[in-house]
N, C-alpha and C positions, 0 to 999 in steps of 0.2 A: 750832704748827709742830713742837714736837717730840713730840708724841703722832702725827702723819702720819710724821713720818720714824721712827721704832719700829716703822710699821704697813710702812713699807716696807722696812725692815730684817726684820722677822720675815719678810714673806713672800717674802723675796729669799732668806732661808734656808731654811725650809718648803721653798722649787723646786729646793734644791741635789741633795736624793737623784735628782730626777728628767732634774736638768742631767747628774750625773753619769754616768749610763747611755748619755746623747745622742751620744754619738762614738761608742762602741761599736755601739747601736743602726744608725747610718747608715752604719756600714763593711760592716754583716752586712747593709744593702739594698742596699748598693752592691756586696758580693761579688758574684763569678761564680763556678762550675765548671765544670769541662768533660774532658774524658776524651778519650784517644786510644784504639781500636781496633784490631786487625788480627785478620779471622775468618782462620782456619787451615786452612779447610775450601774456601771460596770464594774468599782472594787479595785479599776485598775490604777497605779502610781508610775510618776514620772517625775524622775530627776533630770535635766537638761539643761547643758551650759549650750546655748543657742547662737550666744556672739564672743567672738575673742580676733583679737589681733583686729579690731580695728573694723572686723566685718561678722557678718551672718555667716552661721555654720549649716550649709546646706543640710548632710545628714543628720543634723537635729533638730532642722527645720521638718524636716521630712517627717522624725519622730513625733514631734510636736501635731502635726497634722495626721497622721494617725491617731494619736492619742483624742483629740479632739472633735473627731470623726462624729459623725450623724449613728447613735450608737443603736436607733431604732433600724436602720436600713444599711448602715454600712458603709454609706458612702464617704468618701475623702474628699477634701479639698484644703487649697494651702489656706495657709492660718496667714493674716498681714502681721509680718512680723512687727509692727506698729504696736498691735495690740498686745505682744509677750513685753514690746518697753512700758507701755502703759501699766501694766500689774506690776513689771519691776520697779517702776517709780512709787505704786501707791503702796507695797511690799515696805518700801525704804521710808514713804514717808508717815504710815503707821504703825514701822517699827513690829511687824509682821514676823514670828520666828519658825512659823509654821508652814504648811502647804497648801496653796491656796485648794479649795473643794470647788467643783467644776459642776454647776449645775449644767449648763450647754454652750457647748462652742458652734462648730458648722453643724448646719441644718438643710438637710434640704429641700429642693421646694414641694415634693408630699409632704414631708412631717412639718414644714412650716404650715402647710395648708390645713392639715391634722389637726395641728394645737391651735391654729384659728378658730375653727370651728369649735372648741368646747372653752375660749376663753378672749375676750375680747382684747385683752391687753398684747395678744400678738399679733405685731405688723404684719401688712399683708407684703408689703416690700423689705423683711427683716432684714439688716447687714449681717445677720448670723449664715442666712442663706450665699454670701459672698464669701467668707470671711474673715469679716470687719467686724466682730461682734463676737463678746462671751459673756453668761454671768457665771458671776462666783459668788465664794464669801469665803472670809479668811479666820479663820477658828483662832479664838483668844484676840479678837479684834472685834471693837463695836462696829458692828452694819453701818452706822451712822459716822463712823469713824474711816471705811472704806470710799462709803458716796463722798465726805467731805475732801476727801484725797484727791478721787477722780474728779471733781469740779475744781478742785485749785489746779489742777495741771491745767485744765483748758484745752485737751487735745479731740474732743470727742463727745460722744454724747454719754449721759449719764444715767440710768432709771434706778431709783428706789426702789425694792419692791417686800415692803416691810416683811405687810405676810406671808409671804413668801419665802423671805428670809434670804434674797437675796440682793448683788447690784451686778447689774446689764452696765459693761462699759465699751466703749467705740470708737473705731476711727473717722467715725463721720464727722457730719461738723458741727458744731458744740452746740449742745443742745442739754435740756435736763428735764423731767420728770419724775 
């Protein structure tokens, strides 16, 4: 009897490192995200919980990628859902209570080629034309308070673009301007 109960003693401790991860573990499947919208261009709004249970919500995925759509020519392509965790972390760490304003998400390569030609500051190889790429800016939040978001995650590349009044954020590789 007491050589079984040792045995169940040790392996009741042996399980604890893996007990202890279990709550955390089950709040990170049980998380959601979800992001507000408003395109700038088009008028139109999006509410979208995009992740739950642990994974990406394809039909909101889907939504999201319409929404962000090349809104000169129409065209779709998927958004890397990389870039909706990206806004939801600078969303969280600016304390953001609004919806982000969508200057442009996917782009493609006419209207990349378009806004080349009358403005040197877009790339001829944009990740907006994949994408990997959106700018915004989040009302009741300093511009300057966004870029500094996006540069402390470190996920991606970052542009200021004051007069503009907005910031270009990316899943490429960390870069800033």
């Amino acid at each position: 009897m007491l050589q079984s109960r040792r045995h169940f003693l040790a392996a009741g401790l042996a399980a604890l490192p893996l007990l202890a991860g279990f709550p955390r573990r089950l709040l990170a499947l049980a998380a959601t995200r979800s992001l507000s919208f408003y395109n700038t261009h088009t008028g139109e709004r999006l509410v979208v919980e995009y992740f739950a249970a642990g994974d990406y919500v394809p039909d909101a995925l889907r939504e999201v990628n319409w929404f962000l759509r090349d809104f000169r020519t129409g065209g779709v392509h998927d958004i890397d859902p990389g870039v909706l965790d990206i806004l939801t972390k600078v969303h969280q760490m600016t304390g953001g209570s609004r919806p982000f304003d969508v200057i442009s998400g996917y782009r493609s390569p006419e209207t990349n080629a378009m806004l080349r030609l009358r403005s040197k500051e877009v790339a001829s190889g944009s990740l907006h034309q994949v994408g990997k790429a959106i700018d915004v800016r989040l009302p009741g939040v300093a511009l300057t308070k966004v870029r500094n978001a996006g540069l402390a995650l470190g996920l991606g590349g970052v542009g200021y673009y004051r007069r503009s009044n907005f910031v270009h954020l990316d899943t490429g590789r960390v870069r800033r301007w």
